[in-house]
N, CA, C and O atoms as CSV, one atom per row, in Angstrom:
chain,resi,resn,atom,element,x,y,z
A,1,UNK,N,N,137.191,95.573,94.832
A,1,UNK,CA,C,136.277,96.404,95.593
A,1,UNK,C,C,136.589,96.227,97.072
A,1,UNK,O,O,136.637,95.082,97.523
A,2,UNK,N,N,136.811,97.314,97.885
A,2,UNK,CA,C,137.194,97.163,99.361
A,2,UNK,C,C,135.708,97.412,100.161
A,2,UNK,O,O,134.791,98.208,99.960
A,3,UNK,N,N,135.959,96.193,101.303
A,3,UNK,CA,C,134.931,96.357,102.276
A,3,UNK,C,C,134.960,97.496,102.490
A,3,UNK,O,O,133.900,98.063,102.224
A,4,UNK,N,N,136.097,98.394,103.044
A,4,UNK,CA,C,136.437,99.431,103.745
A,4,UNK,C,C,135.394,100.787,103.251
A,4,UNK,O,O,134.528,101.544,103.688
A,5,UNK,N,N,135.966,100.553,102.353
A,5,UNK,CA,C,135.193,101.773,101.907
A,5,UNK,C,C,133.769,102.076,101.941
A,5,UNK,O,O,133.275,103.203,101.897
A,6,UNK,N,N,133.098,100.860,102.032
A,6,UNK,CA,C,131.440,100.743,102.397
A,6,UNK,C,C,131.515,101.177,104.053
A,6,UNK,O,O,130.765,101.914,104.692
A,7,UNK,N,N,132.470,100.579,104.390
A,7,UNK,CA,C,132.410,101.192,106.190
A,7,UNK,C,C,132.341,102.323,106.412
A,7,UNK,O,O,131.605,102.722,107.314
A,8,UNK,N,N,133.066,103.150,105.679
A,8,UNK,CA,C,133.229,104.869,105.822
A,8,UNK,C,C,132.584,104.950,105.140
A,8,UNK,O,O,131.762,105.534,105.847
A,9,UNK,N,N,131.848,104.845,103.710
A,9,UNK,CA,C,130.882,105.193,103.724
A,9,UNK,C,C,129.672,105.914,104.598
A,9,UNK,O,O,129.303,107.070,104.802
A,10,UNK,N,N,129.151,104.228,105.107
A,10,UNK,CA,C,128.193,104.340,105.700
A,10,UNK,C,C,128.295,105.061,106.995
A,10,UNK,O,O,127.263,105.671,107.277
A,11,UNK,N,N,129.207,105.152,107.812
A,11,UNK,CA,C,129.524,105.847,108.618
A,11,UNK,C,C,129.377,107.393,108.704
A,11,UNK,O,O,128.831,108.018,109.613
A,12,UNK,N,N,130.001,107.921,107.523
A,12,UNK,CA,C,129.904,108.928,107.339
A,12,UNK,C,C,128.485,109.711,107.202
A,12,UNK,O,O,128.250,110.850,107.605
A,13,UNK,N,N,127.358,108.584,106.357
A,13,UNK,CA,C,126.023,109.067,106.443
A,13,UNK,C,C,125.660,109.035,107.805
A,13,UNK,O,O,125.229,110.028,108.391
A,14,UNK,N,N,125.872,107.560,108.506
A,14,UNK,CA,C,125.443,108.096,110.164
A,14,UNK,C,C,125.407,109.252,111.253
A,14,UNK,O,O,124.682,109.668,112.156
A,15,UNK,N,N,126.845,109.576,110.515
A,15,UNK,CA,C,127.207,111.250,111.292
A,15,UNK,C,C,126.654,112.022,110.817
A,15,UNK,O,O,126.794,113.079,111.432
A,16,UNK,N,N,126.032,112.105,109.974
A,16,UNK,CA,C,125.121,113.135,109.635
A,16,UNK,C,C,123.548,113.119,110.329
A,16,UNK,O,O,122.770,113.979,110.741
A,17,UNK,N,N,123.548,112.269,110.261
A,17,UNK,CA,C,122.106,111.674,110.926
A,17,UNK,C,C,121.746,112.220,111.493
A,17,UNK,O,O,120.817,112.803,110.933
A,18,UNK,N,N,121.922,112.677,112.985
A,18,UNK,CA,C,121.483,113.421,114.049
A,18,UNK,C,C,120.835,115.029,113.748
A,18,UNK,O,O,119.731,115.511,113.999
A,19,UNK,N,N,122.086,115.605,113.082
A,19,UNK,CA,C,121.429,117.361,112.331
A,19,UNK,C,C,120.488,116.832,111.283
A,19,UNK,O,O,119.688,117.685,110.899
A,20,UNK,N,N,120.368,115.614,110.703
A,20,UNK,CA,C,119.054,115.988,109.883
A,20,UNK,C,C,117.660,115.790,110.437
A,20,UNK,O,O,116.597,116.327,110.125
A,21,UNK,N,N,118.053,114.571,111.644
A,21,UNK,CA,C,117.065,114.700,112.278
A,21,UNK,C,C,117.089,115.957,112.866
A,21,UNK,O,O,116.819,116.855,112.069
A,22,UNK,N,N,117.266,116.224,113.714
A,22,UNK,CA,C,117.061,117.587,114.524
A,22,UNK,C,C,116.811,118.933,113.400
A,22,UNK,O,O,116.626,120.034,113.919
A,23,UNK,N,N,116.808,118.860,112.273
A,23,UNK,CA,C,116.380,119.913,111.082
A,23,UNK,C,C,114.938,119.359,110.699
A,23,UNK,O,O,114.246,120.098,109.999
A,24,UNK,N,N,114.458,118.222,111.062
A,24,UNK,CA,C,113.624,117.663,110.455
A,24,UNK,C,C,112.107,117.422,111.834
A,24,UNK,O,O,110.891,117.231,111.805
A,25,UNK,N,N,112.829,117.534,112.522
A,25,UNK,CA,C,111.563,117.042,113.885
A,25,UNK,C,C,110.333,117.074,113.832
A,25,UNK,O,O,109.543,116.141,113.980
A,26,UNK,N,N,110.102,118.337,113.582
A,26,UNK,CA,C,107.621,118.165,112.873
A,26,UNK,C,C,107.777,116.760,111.694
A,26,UNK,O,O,106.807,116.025,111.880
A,27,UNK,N,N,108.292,116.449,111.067
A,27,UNK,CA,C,107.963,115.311,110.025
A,27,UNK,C,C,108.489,114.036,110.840
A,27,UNK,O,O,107.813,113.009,110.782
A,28,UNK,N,N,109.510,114.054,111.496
A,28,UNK,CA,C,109.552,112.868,112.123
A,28,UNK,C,C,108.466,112.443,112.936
A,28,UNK,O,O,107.932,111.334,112.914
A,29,UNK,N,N,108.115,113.648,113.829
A,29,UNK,CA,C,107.131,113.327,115.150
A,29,UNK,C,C,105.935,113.199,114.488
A,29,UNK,O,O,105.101,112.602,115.169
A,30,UNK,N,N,105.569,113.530,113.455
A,30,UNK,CA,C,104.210,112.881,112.337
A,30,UNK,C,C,104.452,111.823,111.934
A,30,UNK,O,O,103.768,110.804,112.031
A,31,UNK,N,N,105.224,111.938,111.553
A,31,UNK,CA,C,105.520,109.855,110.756
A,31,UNK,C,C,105.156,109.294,112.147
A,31,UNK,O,O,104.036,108.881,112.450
A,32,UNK,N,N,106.296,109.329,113.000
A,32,UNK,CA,C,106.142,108.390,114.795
A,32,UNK,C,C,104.825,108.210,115.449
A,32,UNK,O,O,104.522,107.284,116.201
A,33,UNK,N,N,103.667,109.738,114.877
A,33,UNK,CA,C,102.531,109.984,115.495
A,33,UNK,C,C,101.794,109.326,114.689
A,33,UNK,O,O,100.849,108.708,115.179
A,34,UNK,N,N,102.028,109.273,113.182
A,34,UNK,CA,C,101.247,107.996,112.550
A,34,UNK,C,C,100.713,106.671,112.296
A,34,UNK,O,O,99.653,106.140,111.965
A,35,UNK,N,N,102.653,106.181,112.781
A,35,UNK,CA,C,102.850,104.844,112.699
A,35,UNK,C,C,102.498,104.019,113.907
A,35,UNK,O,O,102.319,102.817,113.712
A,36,UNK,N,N,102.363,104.525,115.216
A,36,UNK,CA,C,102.200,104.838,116.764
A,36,UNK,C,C,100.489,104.671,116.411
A,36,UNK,O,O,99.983,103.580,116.676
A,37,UNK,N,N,99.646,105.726,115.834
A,37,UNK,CA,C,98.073,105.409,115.846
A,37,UNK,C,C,98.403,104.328,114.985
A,37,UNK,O,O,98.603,103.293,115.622
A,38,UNK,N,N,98.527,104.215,113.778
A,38,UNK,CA,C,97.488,103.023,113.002
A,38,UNK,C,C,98.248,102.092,113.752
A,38,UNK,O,O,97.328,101.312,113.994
A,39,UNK,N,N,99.558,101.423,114.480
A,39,UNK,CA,C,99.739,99.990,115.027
A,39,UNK,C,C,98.975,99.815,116.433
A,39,UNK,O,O,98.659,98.737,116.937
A,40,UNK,N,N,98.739,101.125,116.973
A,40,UNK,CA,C,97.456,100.658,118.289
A,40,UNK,C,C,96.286,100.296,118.388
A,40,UNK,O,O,95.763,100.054,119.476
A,41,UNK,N,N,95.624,100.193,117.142
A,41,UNK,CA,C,94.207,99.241,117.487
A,41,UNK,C,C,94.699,97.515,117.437
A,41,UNK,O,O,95.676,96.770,117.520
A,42,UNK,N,N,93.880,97.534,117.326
A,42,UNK,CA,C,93.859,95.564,116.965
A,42,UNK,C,C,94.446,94.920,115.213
A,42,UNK,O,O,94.964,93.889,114.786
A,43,UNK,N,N,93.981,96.247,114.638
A,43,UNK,CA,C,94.362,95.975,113.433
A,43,UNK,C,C,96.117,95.729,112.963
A,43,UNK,O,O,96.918,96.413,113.601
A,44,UNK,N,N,96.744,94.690,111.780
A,44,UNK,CA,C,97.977,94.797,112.164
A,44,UNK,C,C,98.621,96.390,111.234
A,44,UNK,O,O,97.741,96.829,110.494
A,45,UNK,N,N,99.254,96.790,111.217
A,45,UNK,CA,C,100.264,97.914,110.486
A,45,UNK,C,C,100.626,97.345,109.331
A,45,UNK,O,O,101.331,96.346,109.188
A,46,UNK,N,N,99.812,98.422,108.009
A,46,UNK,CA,C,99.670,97.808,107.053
A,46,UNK,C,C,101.046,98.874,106.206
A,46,UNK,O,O,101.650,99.896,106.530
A,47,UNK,N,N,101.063,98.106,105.212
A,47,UNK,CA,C,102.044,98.618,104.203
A,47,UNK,C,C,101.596,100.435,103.696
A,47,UNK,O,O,100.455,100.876,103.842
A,48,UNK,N,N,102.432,101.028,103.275
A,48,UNK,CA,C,101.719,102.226,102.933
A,48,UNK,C,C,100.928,103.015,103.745
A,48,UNK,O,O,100.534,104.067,103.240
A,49,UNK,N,N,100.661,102.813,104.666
A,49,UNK,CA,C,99.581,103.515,105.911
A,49,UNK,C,C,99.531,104.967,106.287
A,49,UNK,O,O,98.675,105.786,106.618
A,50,UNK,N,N,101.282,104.909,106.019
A,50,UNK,CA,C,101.776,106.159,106.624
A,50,UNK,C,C,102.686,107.027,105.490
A,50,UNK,O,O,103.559,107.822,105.837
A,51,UNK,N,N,102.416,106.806,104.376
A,51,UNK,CA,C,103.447,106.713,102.888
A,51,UNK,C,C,103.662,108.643,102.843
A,51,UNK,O,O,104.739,109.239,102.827
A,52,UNK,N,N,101.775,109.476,102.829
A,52,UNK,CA,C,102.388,110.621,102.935
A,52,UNK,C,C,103.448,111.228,103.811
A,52,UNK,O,O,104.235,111.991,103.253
A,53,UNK,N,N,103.624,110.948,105.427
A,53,UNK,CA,C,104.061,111.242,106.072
A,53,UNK,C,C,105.369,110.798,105.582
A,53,UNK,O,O,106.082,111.695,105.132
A,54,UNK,N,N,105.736,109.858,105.576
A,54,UNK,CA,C,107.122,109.270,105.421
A,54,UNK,C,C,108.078,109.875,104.076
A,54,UNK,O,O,109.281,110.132,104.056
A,55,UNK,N,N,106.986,109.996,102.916
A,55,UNK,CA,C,107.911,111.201,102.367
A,55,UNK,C,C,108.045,112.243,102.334
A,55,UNK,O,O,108.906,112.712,101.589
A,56,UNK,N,N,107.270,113.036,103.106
A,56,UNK,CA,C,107.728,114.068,103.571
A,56,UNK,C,C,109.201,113.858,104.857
A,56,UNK,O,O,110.059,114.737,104.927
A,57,UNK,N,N,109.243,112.962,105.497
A,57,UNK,CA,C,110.461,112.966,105.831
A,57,UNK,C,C,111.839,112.312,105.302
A,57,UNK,O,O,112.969,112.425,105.777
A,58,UNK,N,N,111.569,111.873,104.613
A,58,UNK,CA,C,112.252,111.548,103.766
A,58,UNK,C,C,112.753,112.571,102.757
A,58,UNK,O,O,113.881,112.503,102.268
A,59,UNK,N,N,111.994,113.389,102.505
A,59,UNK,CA,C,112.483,114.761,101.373
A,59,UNK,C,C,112.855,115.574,102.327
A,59,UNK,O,O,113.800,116.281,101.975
A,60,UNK,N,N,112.567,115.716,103.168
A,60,UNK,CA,C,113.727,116.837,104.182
A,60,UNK,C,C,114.704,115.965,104.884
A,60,UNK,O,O,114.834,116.583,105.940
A,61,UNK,N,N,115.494,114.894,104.973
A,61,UNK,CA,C,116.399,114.559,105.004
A,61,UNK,C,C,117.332,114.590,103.616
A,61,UNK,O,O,118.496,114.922,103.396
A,62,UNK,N,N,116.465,114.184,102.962
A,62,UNK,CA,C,117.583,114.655,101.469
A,62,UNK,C,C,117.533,116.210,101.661
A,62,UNK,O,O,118.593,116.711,101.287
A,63,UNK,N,N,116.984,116.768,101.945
A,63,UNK,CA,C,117.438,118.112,102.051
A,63,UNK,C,C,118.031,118.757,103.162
A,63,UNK,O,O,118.675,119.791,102.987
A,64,UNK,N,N,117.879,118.235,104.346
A,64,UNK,CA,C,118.933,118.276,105.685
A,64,UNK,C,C,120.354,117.665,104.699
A,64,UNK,O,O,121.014,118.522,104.112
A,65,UNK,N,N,120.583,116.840,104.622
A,65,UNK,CA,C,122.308,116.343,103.937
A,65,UNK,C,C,122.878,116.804,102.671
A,65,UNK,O,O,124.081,116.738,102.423
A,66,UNK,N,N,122.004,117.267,101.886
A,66,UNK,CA,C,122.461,118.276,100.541
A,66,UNK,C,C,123.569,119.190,100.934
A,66,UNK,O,O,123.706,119.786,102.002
A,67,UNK,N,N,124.183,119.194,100.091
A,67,UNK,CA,C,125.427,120.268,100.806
A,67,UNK,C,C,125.087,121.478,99.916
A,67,UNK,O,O,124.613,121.629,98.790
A,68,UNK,N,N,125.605,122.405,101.064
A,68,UNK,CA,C,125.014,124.203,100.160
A,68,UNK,C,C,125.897,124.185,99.083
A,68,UNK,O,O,127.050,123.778,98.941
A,69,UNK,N,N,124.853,124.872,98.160
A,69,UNK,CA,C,125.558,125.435,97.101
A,69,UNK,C,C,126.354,126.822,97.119
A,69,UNK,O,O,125.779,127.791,97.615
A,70,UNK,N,N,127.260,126.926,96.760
A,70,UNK,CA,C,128.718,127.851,96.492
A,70,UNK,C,C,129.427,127.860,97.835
A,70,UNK,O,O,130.503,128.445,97.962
């Protein structure tokens, strides 16, 4: 098994990164706007807090990197 290939791998998802963010921005800036309120009171940032938000961005990044069909 080659390191290498985990390098490009992962690399390769990185380069993608940016267009899915930028396809994705209302769900990011909700997750950020979520996670941002519940860690500003006193209370600490609990597990799950923000779970709807986060999969919703999370399902439009799998769908920002899906490659078109035909």
């Amino acid at each position: 098994m080659s390191g290498r290939g985990v390098w490009l791998r992962a690399r390769a998802r990185l380069r993608r990164f940016p267009t899915a963010l930028a396809a994705c921005g209302d769900q990011a800036a909700a997750y950020g706007r979520c996670v941002a309120a519940a860690a500003a009171g006193p209370a600490e940032l609990r597990r799950d807090s923000c779970l709807e938000e986060f999969r919703a961005l999370r399902e439009c990044f799998a769908r920002a990197v899906r490659p078109c069909p035909g």
